[in-house]
C-alpha positions in Angstrom: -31.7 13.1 33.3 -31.0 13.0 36.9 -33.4 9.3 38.2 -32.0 9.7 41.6 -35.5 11.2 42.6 -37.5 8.4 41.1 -37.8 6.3 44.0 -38.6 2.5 44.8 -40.1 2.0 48.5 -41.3 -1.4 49.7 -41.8 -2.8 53.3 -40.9 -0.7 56.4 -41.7 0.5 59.0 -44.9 2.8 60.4 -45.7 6.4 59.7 -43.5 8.9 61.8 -44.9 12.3 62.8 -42.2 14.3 60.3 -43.8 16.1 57.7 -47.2 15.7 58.6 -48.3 19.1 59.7 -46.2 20.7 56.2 -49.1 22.2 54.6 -50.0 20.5 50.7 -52.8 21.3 48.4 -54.1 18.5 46.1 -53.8 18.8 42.9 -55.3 15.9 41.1 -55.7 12.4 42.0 -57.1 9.5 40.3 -58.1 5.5 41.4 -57.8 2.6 39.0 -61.2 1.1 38.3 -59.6 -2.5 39.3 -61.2 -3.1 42.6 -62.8 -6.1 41.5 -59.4 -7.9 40.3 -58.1 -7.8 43.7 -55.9 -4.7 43.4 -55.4 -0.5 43.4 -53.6 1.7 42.4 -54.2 5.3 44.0 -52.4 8.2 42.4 -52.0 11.9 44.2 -50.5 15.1 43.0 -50.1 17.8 45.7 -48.4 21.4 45.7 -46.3 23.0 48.8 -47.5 26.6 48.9 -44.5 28.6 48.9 -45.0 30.1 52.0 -44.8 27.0 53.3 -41.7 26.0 52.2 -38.4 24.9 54.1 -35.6 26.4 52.6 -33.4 23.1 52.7 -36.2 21.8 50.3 -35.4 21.6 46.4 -39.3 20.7 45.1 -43.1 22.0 45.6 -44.4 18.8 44.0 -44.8 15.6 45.4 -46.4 12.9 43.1 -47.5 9.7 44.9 -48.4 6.4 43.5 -49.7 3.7 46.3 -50.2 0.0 45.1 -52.7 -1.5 47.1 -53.7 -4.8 47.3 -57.3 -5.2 48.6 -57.3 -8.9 50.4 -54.7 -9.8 53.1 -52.2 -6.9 52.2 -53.1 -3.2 52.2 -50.5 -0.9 50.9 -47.8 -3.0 49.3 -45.9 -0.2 47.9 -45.3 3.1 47.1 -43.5 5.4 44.8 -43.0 9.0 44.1 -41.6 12.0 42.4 -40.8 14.6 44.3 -40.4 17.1 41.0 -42.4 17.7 37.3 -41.2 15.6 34.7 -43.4 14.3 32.1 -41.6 11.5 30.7 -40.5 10.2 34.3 -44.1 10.5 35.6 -45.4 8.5 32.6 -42.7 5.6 33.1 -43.8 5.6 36.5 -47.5 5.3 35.5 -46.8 2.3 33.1 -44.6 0.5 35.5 -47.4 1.1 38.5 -50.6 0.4 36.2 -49.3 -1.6 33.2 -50.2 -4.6 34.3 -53.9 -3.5 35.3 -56.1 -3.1 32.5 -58.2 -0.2 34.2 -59.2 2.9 33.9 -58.0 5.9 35.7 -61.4 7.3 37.7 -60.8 11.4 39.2 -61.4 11.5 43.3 -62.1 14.3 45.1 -59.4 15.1 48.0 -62.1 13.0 50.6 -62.5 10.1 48.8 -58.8 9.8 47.6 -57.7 10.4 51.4 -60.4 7.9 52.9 -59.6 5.0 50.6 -55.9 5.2 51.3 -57.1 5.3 55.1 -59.1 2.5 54.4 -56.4 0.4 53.0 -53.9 1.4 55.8 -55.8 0.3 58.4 -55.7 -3.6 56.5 -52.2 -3.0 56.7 -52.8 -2.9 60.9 -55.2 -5.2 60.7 -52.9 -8.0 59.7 -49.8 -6.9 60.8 -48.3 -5.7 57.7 -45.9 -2.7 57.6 -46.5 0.2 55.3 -44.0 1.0 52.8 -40.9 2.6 53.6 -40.4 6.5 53.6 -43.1 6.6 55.6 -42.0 10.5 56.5 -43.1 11.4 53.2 -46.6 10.7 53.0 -47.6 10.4 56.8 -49.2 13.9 56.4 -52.4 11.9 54.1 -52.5 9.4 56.9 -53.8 11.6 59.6 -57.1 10.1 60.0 -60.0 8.5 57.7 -62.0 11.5 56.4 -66.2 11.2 57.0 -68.0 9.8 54.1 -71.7 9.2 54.1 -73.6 5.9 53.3 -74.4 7.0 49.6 -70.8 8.7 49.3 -69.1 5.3 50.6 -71.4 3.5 47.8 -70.8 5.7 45.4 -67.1 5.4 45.5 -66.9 1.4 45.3 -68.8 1.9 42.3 -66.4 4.0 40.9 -63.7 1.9 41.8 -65.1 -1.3 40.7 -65.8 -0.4 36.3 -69.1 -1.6 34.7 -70.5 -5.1 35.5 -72.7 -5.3 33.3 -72.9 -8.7 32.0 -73.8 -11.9 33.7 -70.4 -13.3 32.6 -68.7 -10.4 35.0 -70.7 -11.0 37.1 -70.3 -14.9 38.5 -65.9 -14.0 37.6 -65.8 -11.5 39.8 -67.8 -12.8 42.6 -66.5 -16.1 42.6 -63.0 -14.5 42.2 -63.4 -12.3 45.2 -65.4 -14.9 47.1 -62.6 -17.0 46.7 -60.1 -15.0 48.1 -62.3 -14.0 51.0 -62.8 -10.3 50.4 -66.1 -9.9 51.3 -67.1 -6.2 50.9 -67.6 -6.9 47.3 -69.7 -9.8 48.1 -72.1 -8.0 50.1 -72.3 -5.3 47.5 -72.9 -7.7 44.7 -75.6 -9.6 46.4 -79.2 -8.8 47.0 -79.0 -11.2 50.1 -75.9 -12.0 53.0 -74.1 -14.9 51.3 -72.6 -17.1 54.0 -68.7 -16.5 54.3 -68.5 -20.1 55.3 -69.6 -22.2 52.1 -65.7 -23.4 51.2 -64.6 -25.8 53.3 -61.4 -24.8 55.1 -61.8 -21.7 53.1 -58.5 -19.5 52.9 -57.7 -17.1 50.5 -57.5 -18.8 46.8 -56.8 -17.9 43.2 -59.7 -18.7 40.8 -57.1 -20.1 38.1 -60.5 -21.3 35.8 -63.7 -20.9 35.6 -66.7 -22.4 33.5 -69.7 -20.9 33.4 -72.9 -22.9 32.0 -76.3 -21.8 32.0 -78.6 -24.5 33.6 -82.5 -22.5 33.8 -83.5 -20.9 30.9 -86.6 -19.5 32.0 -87.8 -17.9 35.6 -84.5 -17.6 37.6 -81.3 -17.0 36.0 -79.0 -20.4 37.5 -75.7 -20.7 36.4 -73.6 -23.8 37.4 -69.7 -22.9 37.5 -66.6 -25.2 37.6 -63.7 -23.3 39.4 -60.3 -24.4 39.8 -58.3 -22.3 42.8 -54.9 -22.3 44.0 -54.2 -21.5 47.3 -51.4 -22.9 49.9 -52.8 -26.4 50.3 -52.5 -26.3 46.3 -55.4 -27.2 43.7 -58.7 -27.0 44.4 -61.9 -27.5 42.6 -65.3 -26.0 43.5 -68.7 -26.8 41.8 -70.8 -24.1 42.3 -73.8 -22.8 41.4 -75.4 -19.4 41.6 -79.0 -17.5 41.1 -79.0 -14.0 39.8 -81.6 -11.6 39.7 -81.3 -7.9 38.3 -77.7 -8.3 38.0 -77.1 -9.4 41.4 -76.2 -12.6 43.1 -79.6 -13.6 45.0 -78.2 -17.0 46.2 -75.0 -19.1 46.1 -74.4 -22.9 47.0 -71.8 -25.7 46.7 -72.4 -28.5 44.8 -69.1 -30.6 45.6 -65.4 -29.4 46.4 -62.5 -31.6 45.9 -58.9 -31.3 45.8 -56.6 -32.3 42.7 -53.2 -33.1 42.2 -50.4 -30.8 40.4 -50.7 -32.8 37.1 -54.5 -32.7 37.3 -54.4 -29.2 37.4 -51.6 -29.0 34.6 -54.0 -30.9 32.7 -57.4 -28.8 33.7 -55.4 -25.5 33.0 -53.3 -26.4 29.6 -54.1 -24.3 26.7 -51.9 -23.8 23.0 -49.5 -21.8 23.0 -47.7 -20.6 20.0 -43.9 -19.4 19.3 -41.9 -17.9 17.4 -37.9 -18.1 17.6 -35.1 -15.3 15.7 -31.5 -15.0 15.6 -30.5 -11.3 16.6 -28.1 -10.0 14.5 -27.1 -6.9 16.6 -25.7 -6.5 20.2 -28.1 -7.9 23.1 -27.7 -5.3 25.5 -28.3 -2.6 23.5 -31.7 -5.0 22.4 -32.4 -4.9 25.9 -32.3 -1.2 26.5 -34.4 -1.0 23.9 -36.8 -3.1 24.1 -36.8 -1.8 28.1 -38.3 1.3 27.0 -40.5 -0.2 24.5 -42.0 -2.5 26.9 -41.7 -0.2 30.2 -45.3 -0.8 31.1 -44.9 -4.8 30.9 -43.9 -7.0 33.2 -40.2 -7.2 33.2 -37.9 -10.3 35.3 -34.5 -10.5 34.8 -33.1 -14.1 34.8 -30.2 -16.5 34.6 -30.0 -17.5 30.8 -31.9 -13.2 29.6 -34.7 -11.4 30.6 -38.5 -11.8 30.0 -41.0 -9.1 28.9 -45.0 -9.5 29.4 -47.0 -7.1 28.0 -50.5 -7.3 29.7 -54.2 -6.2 27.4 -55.1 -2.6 28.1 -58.6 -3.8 29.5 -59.9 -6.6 31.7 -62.5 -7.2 28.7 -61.1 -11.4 29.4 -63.3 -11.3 32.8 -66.3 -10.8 30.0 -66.1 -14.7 29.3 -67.9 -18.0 29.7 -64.6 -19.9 30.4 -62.6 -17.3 32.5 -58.9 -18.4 32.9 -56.6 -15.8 35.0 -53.4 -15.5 32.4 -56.0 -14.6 29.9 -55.2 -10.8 29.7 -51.6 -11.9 28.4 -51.2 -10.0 24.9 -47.4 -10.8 24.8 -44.4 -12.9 26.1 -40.8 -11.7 24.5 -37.5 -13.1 26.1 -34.5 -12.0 24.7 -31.4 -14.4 25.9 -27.8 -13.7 26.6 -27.2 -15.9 23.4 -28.6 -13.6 21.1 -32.3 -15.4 20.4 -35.2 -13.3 20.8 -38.0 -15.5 21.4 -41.6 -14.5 21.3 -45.0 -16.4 22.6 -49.1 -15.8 22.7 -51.8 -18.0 23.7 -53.5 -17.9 20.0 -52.8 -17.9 16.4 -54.3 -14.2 16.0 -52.1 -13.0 18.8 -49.0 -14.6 18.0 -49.1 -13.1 14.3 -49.9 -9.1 15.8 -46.7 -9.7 18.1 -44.5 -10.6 15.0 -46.0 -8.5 12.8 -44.9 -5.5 15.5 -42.0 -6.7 16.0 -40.8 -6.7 12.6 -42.0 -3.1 12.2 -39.9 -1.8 15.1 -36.0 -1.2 14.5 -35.1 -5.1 15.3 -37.0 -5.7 12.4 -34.2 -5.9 10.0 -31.8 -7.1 12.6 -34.0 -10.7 13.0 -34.0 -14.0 11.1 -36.7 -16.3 12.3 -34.8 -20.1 12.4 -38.5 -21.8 14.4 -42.3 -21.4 14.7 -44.2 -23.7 17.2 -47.6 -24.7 18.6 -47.5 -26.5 21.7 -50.6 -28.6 23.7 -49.5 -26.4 26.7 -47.2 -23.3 27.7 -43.2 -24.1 28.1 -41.7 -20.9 27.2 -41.9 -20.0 30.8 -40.1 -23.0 32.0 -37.6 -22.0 29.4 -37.2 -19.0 31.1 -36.7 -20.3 34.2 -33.6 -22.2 33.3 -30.0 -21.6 32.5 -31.2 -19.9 28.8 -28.9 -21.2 26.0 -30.4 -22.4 22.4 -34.3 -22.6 22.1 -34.3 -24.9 19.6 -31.7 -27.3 21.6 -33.5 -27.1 24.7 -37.0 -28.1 22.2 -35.2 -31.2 21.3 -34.4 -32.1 24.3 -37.6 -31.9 26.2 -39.4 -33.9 23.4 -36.9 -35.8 21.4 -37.8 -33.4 18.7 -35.5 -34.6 15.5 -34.8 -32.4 12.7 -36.7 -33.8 9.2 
């Protein structure tokens, strides 16, 4: 199978005239229902008519996936496939939207064509260049199409999912007001919420966030404890916010304080449990495979092997009373250059599905578990992060850990 037209573009320069006027008709094109966490991603499938064709051209189909980052960024990258191939399209879906948890939501030519408009002109805005290969999709950047009020409504809604609990709600407002993207403030308000209620406020991570009920009748008041991460480091925010028919009616700070690096270790700790096998078998042909089992997780090659997350199919974890961001983690797998495979979760329940799947797949008779753990607080991370070598070994040393 020939990969040489599956392409990787990031950074670049701006859109050049070539290509633009080639005549394309759209076949299909969908938007992840993820505006709310921060991020897009905008799929497009257009034809060439043949009578439009250039003769030094080998394809008619040009498949386009933009990532889109809805803050500070714009368009961070882009992708394509520039013939049909199922299998190829459908690796490039679960590397673009693995790590999502949305659902795929059909757009009309116009609104596909204004939001990636939209989101190009944040790239201008702050100075950001749009992905390379620029020639290749300059022709859908030829100007934001018209939308009307209710059309323009209408399609945040579509991109945003069901809110429908008060849970939701307060995460994704607070998580967007946070990070100072506004538009979704406005449109889950009944009122203007002042932009200014953080001090010093610059664009943060809500790592945690606590939600208590504090008025049970009249008003619905909710008083939330959010820890953020931004460039000055750890934050928290006491909040507190009124909501009426499913909107955010009022919002005000109680206190705001910063924290230290351990504090926040300590605010954001949670169990998390392990499970360490010897492979039996070669480790690169593990890897391969468990590259194509996992092609839709998050995949980081490092020094000592390489590290697999595999994220939940849903953002169902935004649906909580005690919102923390790494919640939609199903599964960690590293697999080192020694020959370990090493597998984590953040709970019991989740730890046992990953091994019971992972001793149905073909490494199943090929494994020997030698260690189960439950730690106060993540460390197969760090692991990762290091030179690799024996789990168990590196265990014993980072907590004088002796054998019984």
């Amino acid at each position: 199978m020939d990969r040489s037209n599956l392409r990787v573009i990031v950074g670049g320069a701006g859109p050049e005239a070539s290509g633009a006027g080639r005549r394309k008709n759209l076949v299909r094109a969908y938007v992840t229902d993820t505006r709310l966490m921060g991020v897009l991603v905008l799929y497009m499938q257009w034809k060439t008519p043949v009578e439009n064709y250039i003769l030094t051209e080998k394809n008619e189909t040009l498949h386009q996936f933009f990532y889109i980052e809805t803050t500070e960024a714009g368009i961070e990258s882009y992708r394509s496939l520039t013939f049909d191939d199922e299998e190829m399209l459908e690796d490039m879906e679960q590397i673009m939207l693995g790590g999502l948890g949305g659902m795929r939501v059909p757009l009309t030519e116009n609104e596909a064509l204004y939001l990636l408009n939209m989101y190009a002109d944040l790239n201008k805005r702050y100075g950001n260049p749009l992905p390379d290969n620029t020639e290749e999709y300059a022709f859908v950047l030829n100007g934001k199409p018209t939308l009307t009020e209710a059309e323009e409504d209408r399609l945040f809604k579509m991109t945003c999912g069901g809110v429908e609990t008060v849970n939701q709600l307060v995460n994704y407002f607070l998580m967007r007001y946070f990070a100072c993207d506004f538009d979704p403030i406005d449109r889950l308000s009944t009122t203007e919420i002042p932009k200014d209620l953080v001090k010093n406020n610059g664009s943060a991570v809500l790592c945690l966030n606590t939600i208590e009920k504090i008025e049970e009748d009249g008003q619905g008041s909710y008083l939330c404890e959010s820890v953020l991460e931004d460039d000055r480091g750890y934050r928290i925010v006491v909040s507190e916010l009124v909501i009426e028919g499913m909107k955010v009616s009022s919002m005000s700070i109680i206190s705001e304080f910063s924290i230290s690096s351990p504090e926040a270790a300590m605010k954001l700790s949670r169990p998390e449990f392990v499970t360490v096998f010897d492979l039996d078998g070669d480790v690169d042909a593990t890897t391969i495979y468990l590259d194509l089992k996992y092609r839709g997780s998050l995949q980081n090659e490092t020094q000592g092997g390489k590290l697999y997350v595999k994220f939940a199919a849903d953002n169902s974890h935004v649906n909580s009373r005690v919102y923390r961001l790494n919640d939609d983690v199903e599964e960690i797998l590293y697999i080192t250059s020694e020959g370990q495979l090493i597998i984590g979760a953040y709970s019991l329940s989740r730890i046992q599905k990953t091994e019971l799947k992972i001793y149905r797949t073909r490494l199943g008779k090929f494994l020997t578990e030698i260690g189960k753990f439950e730690f106060k607080e993540p460390i197969l991370y760090d692991y990762t992060l290091g030179e690799g070598g024996d789990f168990l070994s590196y265990i014993k040393e980072i907590m004088n850990y002796e054998d019984d």
